[in-house]
N, C-alpha and C positions, 0 to 999 in steps of 0.2 A: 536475535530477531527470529519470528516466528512467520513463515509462509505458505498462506492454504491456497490452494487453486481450485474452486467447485466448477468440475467442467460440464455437469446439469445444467447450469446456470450463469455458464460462463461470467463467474466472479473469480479476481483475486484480491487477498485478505493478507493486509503484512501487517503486523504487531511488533513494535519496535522497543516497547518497553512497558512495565508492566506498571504505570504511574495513572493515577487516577485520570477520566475524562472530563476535561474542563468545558471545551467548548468543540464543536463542528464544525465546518464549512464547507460548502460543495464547491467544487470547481470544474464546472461546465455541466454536462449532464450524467455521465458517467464515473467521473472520480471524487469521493468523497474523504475528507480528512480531517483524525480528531486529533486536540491538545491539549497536553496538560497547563495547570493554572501557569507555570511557567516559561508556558511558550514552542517545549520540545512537545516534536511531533512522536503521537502514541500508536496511532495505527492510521491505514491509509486504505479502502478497499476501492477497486476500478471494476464496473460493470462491461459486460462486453469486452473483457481485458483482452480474449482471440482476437475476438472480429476487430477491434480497436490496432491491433499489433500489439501488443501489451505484455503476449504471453505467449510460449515461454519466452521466460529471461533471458536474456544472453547477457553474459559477464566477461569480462576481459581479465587475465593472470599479465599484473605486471612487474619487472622485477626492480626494486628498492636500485636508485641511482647512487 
């Protein structure tokens, strides 16, 4: 997975696999996301991802039960 943050432009940019772009869809006005022919999600970018809460990431370390 690949993750770019432009904080010019407060965009972020994740690339989840490097598989051709099949189709688009927006989901609301800020988050945009493309697919391959087969359905898996290729990349995902979210406009305003600060202003939005978006960004940074926070991750959670959990350990295997």
């Amino acid at each position: 997975m690949k993750t770019i943050y432009y904080p010019e432009d407060d965009i972020l940019y994740m690339r989840f696999n490097d598989k051709p772009i099949a189709r688009e869809v927006s989901h609301g006005w800020n988050v945009n996301m493309a697919y391959a022919a087969d359905g898996d999600l290729v990349e995902m970018s979210i406009l305003d991802a600060q202003k939005e809460g978006m960004y940074p990431i926070q991750t959670e370390d959990r350990k295997a039960a």
